[in-house]
C-alpha positions in Angstrom: -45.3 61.7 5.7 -43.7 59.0 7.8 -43.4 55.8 5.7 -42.7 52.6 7.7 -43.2 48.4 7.3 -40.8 45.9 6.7 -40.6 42.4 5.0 -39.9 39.5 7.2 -38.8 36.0 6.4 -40.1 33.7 9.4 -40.1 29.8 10.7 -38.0 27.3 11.2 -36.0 29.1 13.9 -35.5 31.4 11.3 -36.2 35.5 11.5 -34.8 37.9 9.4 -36.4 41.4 8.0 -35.9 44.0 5.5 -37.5 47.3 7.0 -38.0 50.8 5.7 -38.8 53.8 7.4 -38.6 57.1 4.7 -40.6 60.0 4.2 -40.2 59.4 0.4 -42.7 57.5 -1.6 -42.4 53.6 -1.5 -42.5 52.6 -4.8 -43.3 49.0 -6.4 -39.7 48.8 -7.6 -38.4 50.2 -4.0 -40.7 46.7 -2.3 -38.9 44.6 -5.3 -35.7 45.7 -4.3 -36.2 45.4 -0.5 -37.5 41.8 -1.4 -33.9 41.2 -2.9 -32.1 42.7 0.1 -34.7 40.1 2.8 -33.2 37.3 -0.1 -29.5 37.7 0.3 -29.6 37.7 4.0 -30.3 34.0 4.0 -28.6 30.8 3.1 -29.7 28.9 0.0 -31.6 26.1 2.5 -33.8 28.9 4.1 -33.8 30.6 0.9 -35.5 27.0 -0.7 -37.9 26.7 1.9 -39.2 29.7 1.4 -39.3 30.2 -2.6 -43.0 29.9 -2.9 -43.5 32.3 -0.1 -41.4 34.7 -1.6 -43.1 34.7 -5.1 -45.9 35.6 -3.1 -44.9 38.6 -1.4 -43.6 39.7 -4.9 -47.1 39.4 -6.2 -48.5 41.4 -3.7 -45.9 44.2 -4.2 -46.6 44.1 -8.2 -50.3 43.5 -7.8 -50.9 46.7 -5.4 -53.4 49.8 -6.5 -51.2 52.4 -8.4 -52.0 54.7 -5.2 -50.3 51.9 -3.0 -51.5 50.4 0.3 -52.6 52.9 2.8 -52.7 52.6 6.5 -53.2 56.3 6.9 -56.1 56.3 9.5 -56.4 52.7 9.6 -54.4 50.2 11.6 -51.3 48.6 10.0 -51.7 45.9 7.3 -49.9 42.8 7.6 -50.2 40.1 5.1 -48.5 36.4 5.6 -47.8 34.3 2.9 -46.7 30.8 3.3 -44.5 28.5 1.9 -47.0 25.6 1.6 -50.3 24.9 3.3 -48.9 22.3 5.4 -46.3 24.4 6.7 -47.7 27.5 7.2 -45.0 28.7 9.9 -42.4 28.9 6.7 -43.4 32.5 5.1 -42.6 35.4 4.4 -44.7 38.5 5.4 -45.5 42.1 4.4 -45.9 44.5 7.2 -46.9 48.0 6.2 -47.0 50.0 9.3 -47.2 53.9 8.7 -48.1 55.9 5.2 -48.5 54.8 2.1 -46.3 51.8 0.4 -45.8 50.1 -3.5 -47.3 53.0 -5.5 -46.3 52.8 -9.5 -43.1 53.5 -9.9 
């Protein structure tokens, strides 16, 4: 099974993503660490504009069923999480494009 999404950090002039693309299982601890990698890729000014959005996405990850998020016969799920509601082009989103993603580890 083809296993593909990414994480994206967005707005601001700002876009940066974390993707995966594995026939292995996505785990919740493989979305944390992916969340880490989108993290170090920016500086600490587009990291601050983005904290809340990030807690967020990290939610979502720990939060998911323990049989993941499945787009398997379905279209791809996308979920965008802003910074602040009167910024809403400052987020950070979770794209889940093929298979299965964030099962228990």
């Amino acid at each position: 099974m083809d296993n593909r999404g990414r994480f994206q950090a967005q707005g601001n002039g700002l876009e940066r993503s974390e993707p995966w693309n594995t026939n292995l299982d996505v785990n919740k601890q493989d979305g944390q660490n992916l969340i880490t990698d989108l993290r170090n890729q920016l500086s600490n000014r587009e990291l601050n504009e983005r904290v809340n959005a990030f807690v967020k996405a990290e939610n979502f990850v720990h939060q998911s069923p323990s049989n993941g998020h499945s787009v398997i016969g379905q279209s791809l799920i996308i979920k965008t999480f802003p910074n602040s509601p009167q910024n809403r082009s400052i987020r950070v989103d979770v794209e889940i494009r093929a298979g299965i993603a964030f099962i228990d580890n």
